[in-house]
C-alpha positions in Angstrom: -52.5 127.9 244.6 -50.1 125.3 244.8 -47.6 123.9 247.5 -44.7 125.3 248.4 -41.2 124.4 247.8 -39.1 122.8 250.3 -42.2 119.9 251.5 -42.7 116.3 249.9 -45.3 113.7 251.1 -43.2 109.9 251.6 -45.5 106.8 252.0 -44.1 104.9 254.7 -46.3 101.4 254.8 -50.0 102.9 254.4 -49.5 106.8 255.6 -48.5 109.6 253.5 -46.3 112.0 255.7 -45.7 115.4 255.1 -41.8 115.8 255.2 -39.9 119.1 255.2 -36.5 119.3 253.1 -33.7 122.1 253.3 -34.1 125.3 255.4 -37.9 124.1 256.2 -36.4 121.3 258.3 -35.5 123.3 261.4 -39.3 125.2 261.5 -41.1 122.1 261.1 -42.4 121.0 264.4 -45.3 119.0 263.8 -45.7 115.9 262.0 -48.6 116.1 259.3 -50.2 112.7 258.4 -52.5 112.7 255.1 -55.0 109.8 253.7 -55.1 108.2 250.3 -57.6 111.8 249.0 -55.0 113.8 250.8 -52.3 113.0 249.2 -53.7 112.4 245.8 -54.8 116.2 246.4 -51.2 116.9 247.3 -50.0 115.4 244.1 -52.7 118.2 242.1 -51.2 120.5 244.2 -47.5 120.1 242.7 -49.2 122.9 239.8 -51.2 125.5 240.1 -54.6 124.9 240.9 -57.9 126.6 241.5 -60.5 125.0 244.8 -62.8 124.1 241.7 -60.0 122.3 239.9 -59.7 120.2 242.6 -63.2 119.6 243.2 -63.4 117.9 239.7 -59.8 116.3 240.6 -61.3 114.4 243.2 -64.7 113.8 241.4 -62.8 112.0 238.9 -60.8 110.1 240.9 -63.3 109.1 243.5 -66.3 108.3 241.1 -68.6 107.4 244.6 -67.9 111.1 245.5 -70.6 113.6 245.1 -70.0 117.2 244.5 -70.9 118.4 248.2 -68.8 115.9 249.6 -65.7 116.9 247.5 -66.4 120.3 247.5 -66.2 120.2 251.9 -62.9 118.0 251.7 -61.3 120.4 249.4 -62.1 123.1 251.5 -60.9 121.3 254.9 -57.4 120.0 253.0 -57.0 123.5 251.5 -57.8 125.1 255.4 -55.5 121.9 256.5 -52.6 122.9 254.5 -52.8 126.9 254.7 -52.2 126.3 258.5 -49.6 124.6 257.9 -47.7 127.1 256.2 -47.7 124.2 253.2 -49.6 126.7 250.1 -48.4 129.4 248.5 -51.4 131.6 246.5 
């Protein structure tokens, strides 16, 4: 899975925002706001990647994060993002 074209995250101070460039612009009606694991997630996302290749992503990143932990945020941000319309398979 990876994210679609036609969405970027901008930080603006300490958020990460979710913006929505050409055509996606006039469907987006919500605002999406992510945290520092969200977008680094985001950023993995730019390529193809599997749930477990994000698990490790995030292990790596976040040494003080256990496998159980990252495994549930992976799944939320993946569940997060497919309701958004922001993943294509």
């Amino acid at each position: 899975m990876k994210i679609k074209d036609g969405f970027l995250v901008k930080k603006i101070v300490d958020d990460y925002l979710v913006v929505p460039t050409g055509d996606n612009i006039v469907d987006f009606a919500v605002a999406v706001s992510l945290n520092e694991s969200g977008a680094f997630l985001w950023e993995q996302l730019k390529s193809d990647r599997t749930k477990e290749d994000l698990v490790r992503a995030l292990m790596a990143e976040y040494e003080a994060v256990d496998n159980a932990t990252a495994e549930k945020d992976v799944v939320e941000f993946i569940s997060l993002l497919k309701s958004h319309g922001f993943l294509s398979e």
